[in-house]
C-alpha positions as semicolon CSV with decimal commas, in nm:
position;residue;x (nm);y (nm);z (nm)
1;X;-4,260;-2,783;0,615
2;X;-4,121;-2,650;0,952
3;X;-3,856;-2,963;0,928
4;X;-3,732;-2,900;0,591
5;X;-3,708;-2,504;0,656
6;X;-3,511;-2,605;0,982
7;X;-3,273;-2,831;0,724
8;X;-3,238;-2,545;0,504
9;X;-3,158;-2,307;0,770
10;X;-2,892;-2,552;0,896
11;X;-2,761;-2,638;0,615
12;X;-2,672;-2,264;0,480
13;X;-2,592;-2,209;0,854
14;X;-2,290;-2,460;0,801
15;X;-2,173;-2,275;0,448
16;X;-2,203;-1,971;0,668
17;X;-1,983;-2,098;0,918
18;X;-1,734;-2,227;0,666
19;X;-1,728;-1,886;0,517
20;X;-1,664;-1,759;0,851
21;X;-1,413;-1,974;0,918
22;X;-1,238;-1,855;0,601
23;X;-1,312;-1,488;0,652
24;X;-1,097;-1,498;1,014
25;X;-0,810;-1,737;0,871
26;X;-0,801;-1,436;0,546
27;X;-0,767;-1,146;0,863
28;X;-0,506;-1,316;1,071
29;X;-0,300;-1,428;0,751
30;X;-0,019;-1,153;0,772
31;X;0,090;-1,353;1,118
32;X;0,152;-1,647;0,871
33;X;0,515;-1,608;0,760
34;X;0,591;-1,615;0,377
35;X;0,965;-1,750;0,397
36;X;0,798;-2,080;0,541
37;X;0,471;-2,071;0,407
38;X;0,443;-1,890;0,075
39;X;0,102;-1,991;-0,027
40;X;-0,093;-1,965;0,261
41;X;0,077;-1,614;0,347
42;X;-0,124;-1,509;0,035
43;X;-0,487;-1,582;0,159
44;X;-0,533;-1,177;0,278
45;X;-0,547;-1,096;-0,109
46;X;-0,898;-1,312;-0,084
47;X;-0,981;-1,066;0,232
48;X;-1,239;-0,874;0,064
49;X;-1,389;-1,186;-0,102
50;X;-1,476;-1,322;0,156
51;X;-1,595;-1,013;0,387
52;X;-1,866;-0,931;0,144
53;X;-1,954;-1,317;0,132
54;X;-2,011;-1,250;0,495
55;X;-2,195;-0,906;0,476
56;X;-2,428;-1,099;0,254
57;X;-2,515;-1,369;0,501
58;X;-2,552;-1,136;0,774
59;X;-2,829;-0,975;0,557
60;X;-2,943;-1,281;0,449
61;X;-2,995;-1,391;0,831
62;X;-3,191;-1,071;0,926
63;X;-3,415;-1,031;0,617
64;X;-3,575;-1,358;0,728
65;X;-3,549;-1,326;1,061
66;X;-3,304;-1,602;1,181
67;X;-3,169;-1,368;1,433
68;X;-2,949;-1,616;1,651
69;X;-2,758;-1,737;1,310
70;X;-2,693;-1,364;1,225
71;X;-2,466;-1,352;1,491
72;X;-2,202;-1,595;1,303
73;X;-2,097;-1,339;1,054
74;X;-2,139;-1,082;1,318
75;X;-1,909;-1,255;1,528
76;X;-1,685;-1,267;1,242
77;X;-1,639;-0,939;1,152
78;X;-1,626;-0,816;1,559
79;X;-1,293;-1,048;1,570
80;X;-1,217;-0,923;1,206
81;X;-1,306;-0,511;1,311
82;X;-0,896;-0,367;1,316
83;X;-0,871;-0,573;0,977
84;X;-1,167;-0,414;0,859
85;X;-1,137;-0,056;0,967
86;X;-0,752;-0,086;0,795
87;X;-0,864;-0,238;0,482
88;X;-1,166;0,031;0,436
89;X;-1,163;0,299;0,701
90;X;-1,416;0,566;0,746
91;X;-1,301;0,895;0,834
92;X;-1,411;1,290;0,758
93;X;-1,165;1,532;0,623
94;X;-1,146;1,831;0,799
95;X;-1,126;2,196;0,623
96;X;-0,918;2,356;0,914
97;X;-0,557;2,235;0,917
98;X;-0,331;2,294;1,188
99;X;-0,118;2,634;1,060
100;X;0,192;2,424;1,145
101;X;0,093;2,117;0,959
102;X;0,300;1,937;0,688
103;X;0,219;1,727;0,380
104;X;0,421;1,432;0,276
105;X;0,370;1,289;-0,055
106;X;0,448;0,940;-0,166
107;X;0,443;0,809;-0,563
108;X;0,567;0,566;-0,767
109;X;0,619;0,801;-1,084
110;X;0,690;0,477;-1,322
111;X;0,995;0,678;-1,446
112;X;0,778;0,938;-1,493
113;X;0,606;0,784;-1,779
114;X;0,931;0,707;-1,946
115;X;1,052;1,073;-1,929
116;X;0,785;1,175;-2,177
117;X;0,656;1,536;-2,205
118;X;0,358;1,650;-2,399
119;X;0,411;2,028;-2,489
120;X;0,731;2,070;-2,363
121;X;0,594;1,933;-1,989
122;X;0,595;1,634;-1,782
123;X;0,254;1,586;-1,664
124;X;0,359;1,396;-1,335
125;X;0,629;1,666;-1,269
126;X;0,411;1,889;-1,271
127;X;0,160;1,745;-1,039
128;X;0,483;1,673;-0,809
129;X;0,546;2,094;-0,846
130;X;0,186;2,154;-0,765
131;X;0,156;1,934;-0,494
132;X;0,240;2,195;-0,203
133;X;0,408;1,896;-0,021
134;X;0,732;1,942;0,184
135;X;0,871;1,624;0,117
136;X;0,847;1,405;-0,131
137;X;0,892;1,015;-0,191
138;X;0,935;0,898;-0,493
139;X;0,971;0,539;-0,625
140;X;1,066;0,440;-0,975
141;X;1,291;0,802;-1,032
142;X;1,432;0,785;-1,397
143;X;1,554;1,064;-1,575
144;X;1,684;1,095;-1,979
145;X;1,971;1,221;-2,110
146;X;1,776;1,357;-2,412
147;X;1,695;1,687;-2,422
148;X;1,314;1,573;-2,593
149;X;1,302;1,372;-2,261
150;X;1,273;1,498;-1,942
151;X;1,650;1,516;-1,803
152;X;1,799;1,606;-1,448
153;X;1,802;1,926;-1,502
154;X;1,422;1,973;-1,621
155;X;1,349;1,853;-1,275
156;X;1,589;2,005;-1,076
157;X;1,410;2,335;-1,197
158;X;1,077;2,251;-1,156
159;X;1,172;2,154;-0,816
160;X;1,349;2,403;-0,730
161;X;1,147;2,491;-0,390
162;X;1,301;2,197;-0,284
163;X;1,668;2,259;-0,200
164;X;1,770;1,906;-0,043
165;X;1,693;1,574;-0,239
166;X;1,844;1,273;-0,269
167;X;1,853;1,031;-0,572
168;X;1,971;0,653;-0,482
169;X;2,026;0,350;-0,703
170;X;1,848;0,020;-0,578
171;X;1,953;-0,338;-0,643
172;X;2,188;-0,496;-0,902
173;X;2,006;-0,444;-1,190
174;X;2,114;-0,215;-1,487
175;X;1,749;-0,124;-1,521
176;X;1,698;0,298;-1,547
177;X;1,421;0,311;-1,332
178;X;1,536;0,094;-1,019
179;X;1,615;0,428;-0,829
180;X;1,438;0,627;-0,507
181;X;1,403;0,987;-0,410
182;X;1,386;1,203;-0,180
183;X;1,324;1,577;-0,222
184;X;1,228;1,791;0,062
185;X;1,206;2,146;0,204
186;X;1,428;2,045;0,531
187;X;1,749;1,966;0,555
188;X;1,867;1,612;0,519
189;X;2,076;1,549;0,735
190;X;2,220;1,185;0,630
191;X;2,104;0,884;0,375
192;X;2,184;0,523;0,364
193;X;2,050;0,234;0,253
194;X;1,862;-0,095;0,454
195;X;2,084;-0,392;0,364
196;X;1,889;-0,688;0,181
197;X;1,901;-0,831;-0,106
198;X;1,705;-0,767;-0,433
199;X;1,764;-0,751;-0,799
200;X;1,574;-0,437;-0,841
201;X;1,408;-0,296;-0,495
202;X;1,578;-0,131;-0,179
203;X;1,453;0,075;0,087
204;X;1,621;0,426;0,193
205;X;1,663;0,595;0,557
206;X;1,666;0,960;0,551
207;X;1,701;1,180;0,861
208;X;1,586;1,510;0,824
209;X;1,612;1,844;1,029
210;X;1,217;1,969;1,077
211;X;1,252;2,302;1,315
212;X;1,359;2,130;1,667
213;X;1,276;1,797;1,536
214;X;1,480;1,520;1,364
215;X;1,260;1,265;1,134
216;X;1,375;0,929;1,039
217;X;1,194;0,870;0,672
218;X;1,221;0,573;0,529
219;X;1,140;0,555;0,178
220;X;1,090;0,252;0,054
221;X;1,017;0,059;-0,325
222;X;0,949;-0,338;-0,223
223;X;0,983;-0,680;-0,368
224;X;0,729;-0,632;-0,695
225;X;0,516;-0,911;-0,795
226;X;0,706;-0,966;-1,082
227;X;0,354;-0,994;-1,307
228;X;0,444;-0,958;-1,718
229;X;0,183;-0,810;-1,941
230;X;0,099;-1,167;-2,046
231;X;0,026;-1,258;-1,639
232;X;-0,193;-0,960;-1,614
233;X;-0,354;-1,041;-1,912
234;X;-0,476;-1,371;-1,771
235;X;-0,591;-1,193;-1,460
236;X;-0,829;-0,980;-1,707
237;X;-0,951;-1,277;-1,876
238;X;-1,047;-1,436;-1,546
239;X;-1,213;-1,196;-1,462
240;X;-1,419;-1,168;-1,795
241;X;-1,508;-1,499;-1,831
242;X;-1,446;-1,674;-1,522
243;X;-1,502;-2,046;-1,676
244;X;-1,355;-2,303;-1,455
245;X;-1,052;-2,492;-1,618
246;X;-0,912;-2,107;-1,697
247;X;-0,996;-1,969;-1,350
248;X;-0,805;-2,322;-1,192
249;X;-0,483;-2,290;-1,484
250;X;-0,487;-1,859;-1,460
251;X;-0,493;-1,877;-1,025
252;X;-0,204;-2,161;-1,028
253;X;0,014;-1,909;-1,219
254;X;-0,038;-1,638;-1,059
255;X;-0,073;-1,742;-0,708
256;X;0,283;-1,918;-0,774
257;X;0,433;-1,551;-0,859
258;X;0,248;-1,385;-0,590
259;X;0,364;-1,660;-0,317
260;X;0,697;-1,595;-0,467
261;X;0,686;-1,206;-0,438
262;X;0,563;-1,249;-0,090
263;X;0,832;-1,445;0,074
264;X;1,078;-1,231;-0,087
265;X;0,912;-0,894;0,078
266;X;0,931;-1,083;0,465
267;X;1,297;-1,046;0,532
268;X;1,242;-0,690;0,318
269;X;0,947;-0,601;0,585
270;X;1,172;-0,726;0,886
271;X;1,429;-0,489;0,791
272;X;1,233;-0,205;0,809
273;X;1,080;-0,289;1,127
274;X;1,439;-0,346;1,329
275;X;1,528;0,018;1,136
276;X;1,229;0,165;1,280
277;X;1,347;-0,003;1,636
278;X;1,683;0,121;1,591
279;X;1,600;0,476;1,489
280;X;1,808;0,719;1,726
281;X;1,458;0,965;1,685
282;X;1,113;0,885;1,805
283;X;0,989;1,058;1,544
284;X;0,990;0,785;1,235
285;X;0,755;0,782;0,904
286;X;0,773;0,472;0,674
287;X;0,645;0,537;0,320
288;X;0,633;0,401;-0,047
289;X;0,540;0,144;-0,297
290;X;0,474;-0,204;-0,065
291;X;0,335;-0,412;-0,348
292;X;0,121;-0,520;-0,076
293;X;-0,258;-0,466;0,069
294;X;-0,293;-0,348;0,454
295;X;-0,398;-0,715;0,484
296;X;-0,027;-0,884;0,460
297;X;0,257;-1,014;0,640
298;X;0,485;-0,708;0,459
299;X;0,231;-0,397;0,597
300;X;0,189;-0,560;0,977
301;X;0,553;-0,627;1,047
302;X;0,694;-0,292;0,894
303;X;0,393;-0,103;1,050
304;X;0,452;-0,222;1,440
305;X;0,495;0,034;1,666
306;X;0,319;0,276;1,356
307;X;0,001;0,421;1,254
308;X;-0,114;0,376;0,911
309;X;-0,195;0,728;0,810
310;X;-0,482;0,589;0,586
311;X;-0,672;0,379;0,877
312;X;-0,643;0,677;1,076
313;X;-0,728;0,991;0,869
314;X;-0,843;0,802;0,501
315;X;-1,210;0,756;0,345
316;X;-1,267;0,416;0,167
317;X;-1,063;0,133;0,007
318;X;-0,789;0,409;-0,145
319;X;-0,721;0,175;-0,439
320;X;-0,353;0,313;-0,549
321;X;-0,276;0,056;-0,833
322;X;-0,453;0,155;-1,172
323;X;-0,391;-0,078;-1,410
324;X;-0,511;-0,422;-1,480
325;X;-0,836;-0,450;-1,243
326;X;-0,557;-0,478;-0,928
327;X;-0,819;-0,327;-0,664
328;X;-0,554;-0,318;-0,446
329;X;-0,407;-0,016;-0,214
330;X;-0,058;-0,105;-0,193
331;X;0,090;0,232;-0,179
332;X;0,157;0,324;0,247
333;X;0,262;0,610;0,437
334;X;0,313;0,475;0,829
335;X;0,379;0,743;1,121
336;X;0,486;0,699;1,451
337;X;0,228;0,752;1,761
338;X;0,357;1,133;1,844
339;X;0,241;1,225;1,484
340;X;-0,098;1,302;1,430
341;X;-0,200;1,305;1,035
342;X;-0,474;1,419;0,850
343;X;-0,656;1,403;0,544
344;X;-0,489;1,071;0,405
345;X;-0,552;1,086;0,049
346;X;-0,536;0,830;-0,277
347;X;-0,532;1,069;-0,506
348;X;-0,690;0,972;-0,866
349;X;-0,651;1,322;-1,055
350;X;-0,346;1,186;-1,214
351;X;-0,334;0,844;-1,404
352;X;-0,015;0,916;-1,570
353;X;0,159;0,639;-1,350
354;X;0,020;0,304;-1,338
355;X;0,017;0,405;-0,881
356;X;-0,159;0,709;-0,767
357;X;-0,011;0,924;-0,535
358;X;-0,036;0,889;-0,163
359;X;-0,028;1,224;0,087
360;X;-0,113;1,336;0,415
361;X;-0,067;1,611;0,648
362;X;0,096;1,586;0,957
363;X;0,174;1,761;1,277
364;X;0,402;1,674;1,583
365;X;0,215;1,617;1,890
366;X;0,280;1,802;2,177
367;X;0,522;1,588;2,434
């Protein structure tokens, strides 16, 4: 009897290890670059798969006892822990805000719903005019012409505490909602756009005049995944009834479009980064729609040198896509190191967009 429980334990000892094995190649997959390796760049979307997996065995291990083979998952997730505390940090929220705090708010608006407006109001523009933010970064800007749409003008009023914004065009395509945003409360000071190619995505450098302070903020709408409704649609379905010949067909297709996306984000990620090198201010934040997890080749190269205002000041997974069971945050605001932010929020009052909002409050530290 001893013997055969001995097997046992080796035997789920070696799935453990396995598991492990494919837990740490899942964290260290952003180093993997997607121009060269599409597919395997890819593996962090199975990060949280495959954390729980070892979670479980680490529980597994201690219920019965088997102390020394608990510490292979534990091992795991001690070389996984800044993978970890980035995919799901825990942090508290504090009720005392600095007085000279500001709040940045990042959104892909989805055109704002296709310029709809129930009662003579745009629910999203009005969450934008609530929002107390200074500045605000806004993916997916579209506006109507139609005065039973919401037009220019509509939102030029609602905004109106915002005297400086900036509306830019992405891309080559004639699409009405490939365009980015800025409006803020400070002066900005200049605009231009990081030069790579893409059909429909772009990034924008602002620099804006805070006080004594110049900001570099770069607002940024990257390489989307390029799912249809039909591609999501086998994702559900998966997902519903996971039966193997339509999980194998369903994960070939869509792992094919993700690896695609993926490789076309790297030389969108490396731009960022040598703008962030290249910034003429110290003072840089990097925000927007990433259509990628804090897991990924995209978030580690365009957040070097940063902090992700989530890991440090956020409370749980901060899931920003909406639709389609994508349990994904993919939604970012990055800071540089002599800004100290605070109460990152995902925030889910508003479903009007298929993204929530992203915010935080910052301060400048004191040099």
């Amino acid at each position: 009897m001893k013997l055969l429980r001995n097997v046992a334990a080796l035997t789920i000892g070696a799935v453990n290890a396995a598991f492990t094995v494919a837990f740490l190649l899942t964290a260290y997959s952003p180093y993997i670059q997607p121009v060269e390796h599409p597919l395997r760049s890819c593996l962090g979307l199975a990060f949280p798969i495959f954390l729980i997996a070892n979670i479980c065995f680490l529980f597994f291990w201690l219920i019965i006892r088997h102390y020394k083979l608990a510490l292979l998952p534990l091992a795991g997730m001690l070389l996984a822990y800044p993978q970890i505390r980035s995919y799901m940090p825990v942090n508290f929220h504090t009720d005392h805000l600095p007085e000279e705090s500001l709040k940045i708010l990042s959104y892909n608006i989805m055109g704002f719903d296709g310029c709809t407006k129930k009662d003579g109001k745009n629910p999203i523009l009005t969450y934008l005019q609530e929002s107390g933010a200074d500045i605000l970064c806004l993916q997916e800007y579209a506006t109507s012409n139609s005065k039973q749409h919401l037009t220019q003008k509509d939102i030029d009023h609602a905004l109106k505490d915002y005297p400086y914004h900036r509306i830019d065009k992405l891309g080559n395509s004639q699409a009405t909602t490939n365009r980015i945003a800025c409006y803020s409360k400070y002066p900005i000071l200049s605009t231009r756009k990081l030069d790579y190619k893409s059909n429909y995505n772009g990034s924008v450098v602002y620099e804006l005049k805070i006080g004594k302070d110049t900001l570099t903020l770069i607002n940024n709408h990257l390489e989307s995944n390029k799912l249809t409704k039909e591609d999501k649609v086998v994702y559900e379905d998966m997902l519903a009834s996971p039966q193997r010949d339509k999980v194998e067909s369903g994960a070939r297709l869509l792992l094919g479009k993700l690896a695609e996306a993926s490789a076309l984000r790297a030389p969108q990620a490396d731009a960022i980064a040598q703008a962030v090198e290249q910034s003429k201010y110290s003072t840089v934040i990097v925000c927007g729609d990433f259509n990628d997890t804090p897991i990924s080749y995209t978030h580690r190269v365009a957040s070097q040198g940063l902090n992700d205002a989530f890991t440090q000041s956020g409370q749980g997974l901060g899931i920003s896509y909406n639709q389609n069971k994508f349990y994904f945050r993919i939604d970012h605001i990055l800071t540089s190191k002599n800004l100290q932010t605070y109460n990152c929020t995902v925030d889910k009052s508003i479903k009007d967009s298929d993204h929530y909002p992203i915010w935080c409050y910052f301060t400048f530290k004191e040099k």
